[in-house]
C-alpha positions as CSV (number, residue, x, y, z in Angstrom):
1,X,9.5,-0.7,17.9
2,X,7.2,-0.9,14.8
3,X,8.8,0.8,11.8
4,X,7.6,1.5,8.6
5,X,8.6,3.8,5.6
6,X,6.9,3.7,2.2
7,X,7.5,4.9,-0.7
8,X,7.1,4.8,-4.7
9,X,4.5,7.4,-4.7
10,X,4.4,10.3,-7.1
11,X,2.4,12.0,-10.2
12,X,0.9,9.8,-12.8
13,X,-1.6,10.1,-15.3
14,X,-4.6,8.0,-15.5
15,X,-4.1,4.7,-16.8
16,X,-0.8,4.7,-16.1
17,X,1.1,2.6,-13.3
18,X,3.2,2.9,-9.9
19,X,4.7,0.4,-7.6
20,X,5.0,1.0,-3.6
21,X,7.0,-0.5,-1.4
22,X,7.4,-0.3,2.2
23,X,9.9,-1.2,4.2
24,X,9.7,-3.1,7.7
25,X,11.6,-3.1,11.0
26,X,11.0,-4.2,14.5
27,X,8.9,-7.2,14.7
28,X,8.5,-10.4,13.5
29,X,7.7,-9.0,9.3
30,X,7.4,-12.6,7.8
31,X,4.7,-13.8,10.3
32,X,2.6,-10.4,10.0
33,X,0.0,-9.7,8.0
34,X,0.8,-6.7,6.8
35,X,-1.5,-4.3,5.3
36,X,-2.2,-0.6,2.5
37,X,-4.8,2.0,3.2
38,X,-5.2,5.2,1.6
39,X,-6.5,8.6,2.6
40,X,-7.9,10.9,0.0
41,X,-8.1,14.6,0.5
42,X,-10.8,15.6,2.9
43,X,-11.8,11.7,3.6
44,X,-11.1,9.1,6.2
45,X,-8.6,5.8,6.0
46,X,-9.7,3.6,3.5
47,X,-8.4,0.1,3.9
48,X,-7.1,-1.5,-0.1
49,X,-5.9,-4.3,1.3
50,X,-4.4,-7.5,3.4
51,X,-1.5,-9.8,2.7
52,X,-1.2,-12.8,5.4
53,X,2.1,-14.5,6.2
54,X,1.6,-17.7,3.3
55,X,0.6,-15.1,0.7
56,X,-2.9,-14.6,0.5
57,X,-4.2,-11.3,-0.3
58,X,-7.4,-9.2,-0.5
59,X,-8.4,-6.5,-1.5
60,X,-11.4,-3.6,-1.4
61,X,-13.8,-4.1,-4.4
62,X,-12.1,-0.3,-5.1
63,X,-9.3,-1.6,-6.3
64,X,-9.3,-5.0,-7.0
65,X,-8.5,-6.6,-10.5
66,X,-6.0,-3.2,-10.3
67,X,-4.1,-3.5,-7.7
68,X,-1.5,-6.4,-6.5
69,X,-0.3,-6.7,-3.2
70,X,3.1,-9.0,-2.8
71,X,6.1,-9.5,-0.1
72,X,9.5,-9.9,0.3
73,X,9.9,-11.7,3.7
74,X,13.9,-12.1,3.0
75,X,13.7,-7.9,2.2
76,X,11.1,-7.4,5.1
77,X,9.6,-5.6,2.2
78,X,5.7,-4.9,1.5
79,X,4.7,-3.9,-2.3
80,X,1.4,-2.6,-4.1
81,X,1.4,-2.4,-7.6
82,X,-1.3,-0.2,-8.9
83,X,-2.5,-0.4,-12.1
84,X,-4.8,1.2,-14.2
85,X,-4.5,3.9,-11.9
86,X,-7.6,6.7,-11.6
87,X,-8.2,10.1,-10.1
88,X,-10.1,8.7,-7.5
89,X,-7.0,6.8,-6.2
90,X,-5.2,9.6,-5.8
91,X,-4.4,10.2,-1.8
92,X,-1.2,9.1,0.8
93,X,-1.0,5.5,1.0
94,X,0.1,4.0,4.1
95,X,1.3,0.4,5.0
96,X,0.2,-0.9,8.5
97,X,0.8,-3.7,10.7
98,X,-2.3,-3.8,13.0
99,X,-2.6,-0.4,14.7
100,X,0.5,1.2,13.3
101,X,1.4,2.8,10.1
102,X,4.0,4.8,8.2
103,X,4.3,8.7,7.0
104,X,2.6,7.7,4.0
105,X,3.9,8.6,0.1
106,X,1.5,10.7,-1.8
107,X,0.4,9.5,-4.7
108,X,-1.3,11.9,-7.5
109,X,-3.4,10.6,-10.5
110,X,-4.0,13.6,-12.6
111,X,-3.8,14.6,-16.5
């Protein structure tokens, strides 16, 4: 079955910068497209954004110009670096491969 465990999340002050990374199992990761969301306190899933089996990414207007989504098909790997980062990006970042997601790994922006 689908598995997926991120992390990389943690405290960080604005400005500063943290790399995710999730890790893939059971399925086909190098032909997915994979994707991040987010959940802030108190809100719903917010979608941040795609990355399709030949590489090509997008991204929410939230976060883009900030944030770099990348793979590692031979690591069945998924990254987001975040940059730039602001309080309003704080929340538990997920990856997700259609309907299914990870635990999440909090991430905190805060000075």
């Amino acid at each position: 079955q689908v598995q997926l465990v991120e992390s990389g999340g943690g405290w960080v002050q604005p400005g500063g910068s943290l790399r995710l990374s999730c890790v893939a199992s059971g399925f086909a990761f190098s032909s997915s497209l994979m994707s991040w969301a987010r959940q802030a306190p108190g809100k719903g899933l917010e979608y941040m954004s795609d990355i399709y089996s030949d590489g090509i990414t997008t991204y929410a207007d939230s976060v883009k110009g900030r944030f770099t989504t990348s793979r590692d098909d031979a690591k069945n790997t998924l990254y987001l670096q975040m940059n730039s980062l602001k309080p309003e990006d704080t929340g538990v970042y997920y990856c997700a491969k259609g309907g299914a997601r990870g635990h999440g790994t909090q991430v905190t922006v805060s000075s």
